[in-house]
N, C-alpha and C positions, 0 to 999 in steps of 0.2 A: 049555881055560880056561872058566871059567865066569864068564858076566857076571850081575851082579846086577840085578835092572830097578829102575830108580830110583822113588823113591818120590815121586807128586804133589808139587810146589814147593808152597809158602804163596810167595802173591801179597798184597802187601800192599793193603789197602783202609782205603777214608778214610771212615770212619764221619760220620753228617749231622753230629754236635755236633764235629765236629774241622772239616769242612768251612766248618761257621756260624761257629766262630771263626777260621777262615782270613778268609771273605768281611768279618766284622764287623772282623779287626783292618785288613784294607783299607779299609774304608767310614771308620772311626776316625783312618787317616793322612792319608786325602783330603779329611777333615773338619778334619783338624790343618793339614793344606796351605791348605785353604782358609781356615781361621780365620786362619793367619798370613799370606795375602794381606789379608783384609780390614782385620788391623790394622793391616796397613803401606798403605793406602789410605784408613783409616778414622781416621788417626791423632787428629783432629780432635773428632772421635765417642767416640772413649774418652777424652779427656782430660776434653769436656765430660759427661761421664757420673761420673768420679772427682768433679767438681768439685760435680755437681749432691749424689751421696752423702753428700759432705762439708759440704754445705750447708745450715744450718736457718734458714727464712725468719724473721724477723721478723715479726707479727701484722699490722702494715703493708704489710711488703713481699706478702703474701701476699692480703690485702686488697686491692692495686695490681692485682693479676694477676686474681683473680674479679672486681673490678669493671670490667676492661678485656677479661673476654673470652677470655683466652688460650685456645688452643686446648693441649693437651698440649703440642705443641710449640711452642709460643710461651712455653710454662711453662717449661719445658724449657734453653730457650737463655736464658731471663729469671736460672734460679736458676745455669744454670751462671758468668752472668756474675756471681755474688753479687752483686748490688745493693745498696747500703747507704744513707741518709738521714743525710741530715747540712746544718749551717746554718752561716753564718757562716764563721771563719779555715778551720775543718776542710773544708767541703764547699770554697771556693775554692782550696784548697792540691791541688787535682784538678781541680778544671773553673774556674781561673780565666780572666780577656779581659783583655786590655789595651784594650779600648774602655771607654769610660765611658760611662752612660747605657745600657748593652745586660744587661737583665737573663737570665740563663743560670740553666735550673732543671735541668738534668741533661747527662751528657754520657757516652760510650762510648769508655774507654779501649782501643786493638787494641793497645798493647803487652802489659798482661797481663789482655785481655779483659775489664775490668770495669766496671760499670758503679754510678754515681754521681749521688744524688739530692738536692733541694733541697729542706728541707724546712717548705712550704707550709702556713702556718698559716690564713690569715684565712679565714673561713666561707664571707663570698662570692664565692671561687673555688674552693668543691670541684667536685673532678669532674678538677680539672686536674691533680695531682699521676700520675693515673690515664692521662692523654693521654701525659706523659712519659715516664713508663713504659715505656709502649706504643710511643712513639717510639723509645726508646733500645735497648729491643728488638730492635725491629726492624733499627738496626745491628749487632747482633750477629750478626741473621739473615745481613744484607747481608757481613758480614766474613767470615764462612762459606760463603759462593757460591762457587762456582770462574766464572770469566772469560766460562764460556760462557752460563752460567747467567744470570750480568749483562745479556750483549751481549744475550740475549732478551728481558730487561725493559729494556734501554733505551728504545727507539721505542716501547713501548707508555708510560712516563715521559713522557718527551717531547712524545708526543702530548695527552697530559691540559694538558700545561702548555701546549701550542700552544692547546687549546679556553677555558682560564683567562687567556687576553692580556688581559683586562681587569682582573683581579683586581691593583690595584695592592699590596695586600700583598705576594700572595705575589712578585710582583718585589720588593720591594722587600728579602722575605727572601733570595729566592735572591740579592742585592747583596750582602747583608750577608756571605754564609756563599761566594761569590766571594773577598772579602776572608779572612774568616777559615780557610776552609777551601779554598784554593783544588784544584780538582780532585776534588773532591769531591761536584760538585754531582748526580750520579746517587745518590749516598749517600744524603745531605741529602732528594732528590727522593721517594727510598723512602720515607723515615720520615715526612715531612711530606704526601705525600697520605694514606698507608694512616692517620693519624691524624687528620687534619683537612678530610679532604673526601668527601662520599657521593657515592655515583651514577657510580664509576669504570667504566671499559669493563667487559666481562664477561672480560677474562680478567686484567685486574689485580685484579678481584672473586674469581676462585677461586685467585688467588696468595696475596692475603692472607686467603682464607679458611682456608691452611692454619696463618696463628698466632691468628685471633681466631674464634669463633664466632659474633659478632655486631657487626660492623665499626661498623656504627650506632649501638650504645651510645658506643662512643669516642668520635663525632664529632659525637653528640649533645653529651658532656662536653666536648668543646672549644667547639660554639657556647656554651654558655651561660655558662663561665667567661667565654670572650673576649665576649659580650655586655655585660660588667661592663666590661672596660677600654672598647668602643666607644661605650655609652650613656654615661658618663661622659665621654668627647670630647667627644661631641654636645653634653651638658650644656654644658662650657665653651668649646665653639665660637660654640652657641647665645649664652650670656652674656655671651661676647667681642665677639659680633658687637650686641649688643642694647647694651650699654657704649660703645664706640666709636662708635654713631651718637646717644647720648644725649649723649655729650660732642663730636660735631660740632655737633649742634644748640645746646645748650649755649655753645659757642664761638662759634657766627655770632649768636646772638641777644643776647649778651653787647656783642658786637663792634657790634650795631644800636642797642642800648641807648646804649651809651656812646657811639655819635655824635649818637643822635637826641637824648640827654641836653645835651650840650655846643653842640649845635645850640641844643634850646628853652630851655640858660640865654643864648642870645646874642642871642636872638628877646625875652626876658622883659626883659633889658637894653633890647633898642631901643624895644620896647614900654614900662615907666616913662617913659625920657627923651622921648620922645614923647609921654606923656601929663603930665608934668609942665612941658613946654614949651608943650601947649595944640595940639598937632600931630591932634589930633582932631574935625573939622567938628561931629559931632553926639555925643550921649549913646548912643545907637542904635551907631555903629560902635568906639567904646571898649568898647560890652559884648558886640558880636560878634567881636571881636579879641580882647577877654579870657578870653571862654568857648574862645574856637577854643584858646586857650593852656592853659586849663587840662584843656581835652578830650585834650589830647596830655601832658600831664603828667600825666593818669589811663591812657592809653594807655601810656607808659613806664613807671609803676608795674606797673601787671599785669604789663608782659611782664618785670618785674625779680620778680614775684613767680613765675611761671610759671619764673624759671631757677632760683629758691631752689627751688623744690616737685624739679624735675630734678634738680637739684643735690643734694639731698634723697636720691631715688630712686637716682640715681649713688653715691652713696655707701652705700646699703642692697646694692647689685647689685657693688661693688667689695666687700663683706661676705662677699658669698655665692660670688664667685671664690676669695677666700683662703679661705673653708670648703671649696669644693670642689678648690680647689691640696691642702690639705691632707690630705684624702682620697687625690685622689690619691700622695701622698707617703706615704702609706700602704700602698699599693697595690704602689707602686714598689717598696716595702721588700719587701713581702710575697712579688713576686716577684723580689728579690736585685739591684737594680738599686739600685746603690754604686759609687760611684769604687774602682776597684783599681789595687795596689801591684804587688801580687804578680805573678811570670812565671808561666806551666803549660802545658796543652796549651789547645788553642782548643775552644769550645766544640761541644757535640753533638748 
């Protein structure tokens, strides 16, 4: 028999550019793996990224965001929340109170994220349209934490407000937003230091340095708007308190007038009938009795003309309260502070 010797096999080989697409279509699945873990972890992140794409700022709204600073990301979470400006029926029909007398310039809906502005006309509070902003922002930042994230800025929160126990405001805000927002107050806490207070610890300073670049501009535009509403207190505390001691005086001097008056017509009576009965030894003590009478009847004049001239002034300085009521009531207006009808969410 004869065997035939077999001819060398072909051995199959994996040429580089077969191998580089083996390795790249793996790199490409693990990439697709991973992409589809991050969307499903990141859900949060691509919605507000559709939203910001979808989103073209207003000249205003945009204007809000460079004069506050925004860091990208502070811009970011601002436009995903589309922010809109609005006055009157429209902006309350979203951020109305059922408190009266509580003016509300913006507020941060977490139903569907958005966020809702008042819009600030009068001159002598720019800067403050820019603080709201910034505040309201900053809730959106705060709804976008996860739990853990929170639980680490609490005590440094907290702490700021334990060195602020004097500051009767801001008690008096966190009273308010107790009531309106109950449970909330770490929320509320966020937005209200990072907007209106410099000099926070060093590491609530590089927290919020990741939505503003310049914390200080904002809270420079909150002192000076809110210098407008507090100088104008002062004005009418001052004027209240200058009025009220003008018409205390006023009243007791009134009050000395009108007896000393009914005193020296009863003095001037016994006096006549005394001198018409001849109840007089000499010429000498009829005209030092007379004079004493008529010195005190130039005394009660003056001090009647001293309460007109007050009286007077009282009534120039009751002028300039109802001008400055009015102002204020201006003011009130300007920032939204109206008796409300309406129900909505509480404010933000």
């Amino acid at each position: 028999m004869t065997f035939l010797e077999p001819k060398p096999g072909r051995r199959a080989r994996l040429g580089a550019g077969r191998l580089f697409g083996i390795v790249l279509a793996v790199l490409l699945n693990l990439a697709l793996i991973a992409s589809i873990f991050w969307l499903g972890t990141h859900r949060d992140r691509v919605s507000d990224q559709f939203a910001v794409w979808n989103f073209t700022p207003a000249a205003a709204i945009a204007e809000y965001a460079a004069r506050s600073t925004m860091t990208e990301e502070g811009r970011f979470l601002f436009y995903a929340s589309r922010p809109s400006i609005a006055s009157g029926t429209e902006f309350d029909a979203a951020c109305a109170t059922h408190q009266e007398g509580v003016g509300i310039l913006g507020c941060y809906l977490p139903a569907d994220r958005s966020i809702h502005l008042f819009d600030v006309t009068d001159p002598r509070l720019d800067g403050l349209e820019e603080v709201v902003a910034a505040h309201e922002m900053l809730h959106a930042a705060w709804d976008r934490m996860s739990a853990d994230e929170r639980a680490k800025l609490a005590p440094l929160l907290e702490a700021e407000v334990a060195k602020l126990s004097d500051d009767t405001t801001l008690a008096e805000t966190l009273a308010f937003y107790a009531t309106a927002e109950p449970g909330e107050r770490l929320n509320e806490l966020h937005s209200i230091l990072g907007t209106e207070y410099s000099n926070l610890s060093p590491q609530l300073e590089a927290h919020y340095a990741e939505y503003f670049t310049d914390r200080k501009a904002i809270t420079a535009m909150h002192d000076t708007s809110n210098a407008v509403f507090v100088d104008q207190a002062a004005q009418v505390t001052a004027l209240i308190a200058q009025i009220d001691a003008l018409a205390a005086g006023i009243d007791t001097d009134y009050a000395a007038y009108n007896t000393g008056y009914d005193q020296l017509t009863a003095d001037v009576q016994s006096f006549n009938s005394r001198a018409e009965a001849g109840g007089f030894d000499s010429q000498a003590a009829f005209d030092q009795e007379r004079q004493a009478l008529i010195s005190r009847q130039a005394d009660l004049d003056a001090l009647y003309g001293s309460i007109q001239e007050r009286h007077d002034t009282y009534t120039g300085l009751l002028a300039q309260l109802d001008a400055l009521n009015a102002q204020a009531d201006q003011l009130n207006q300007s920032i939204n502070i109206t008796p409300h009808d309406s129900t909505g969410v509480n404010p933000g």
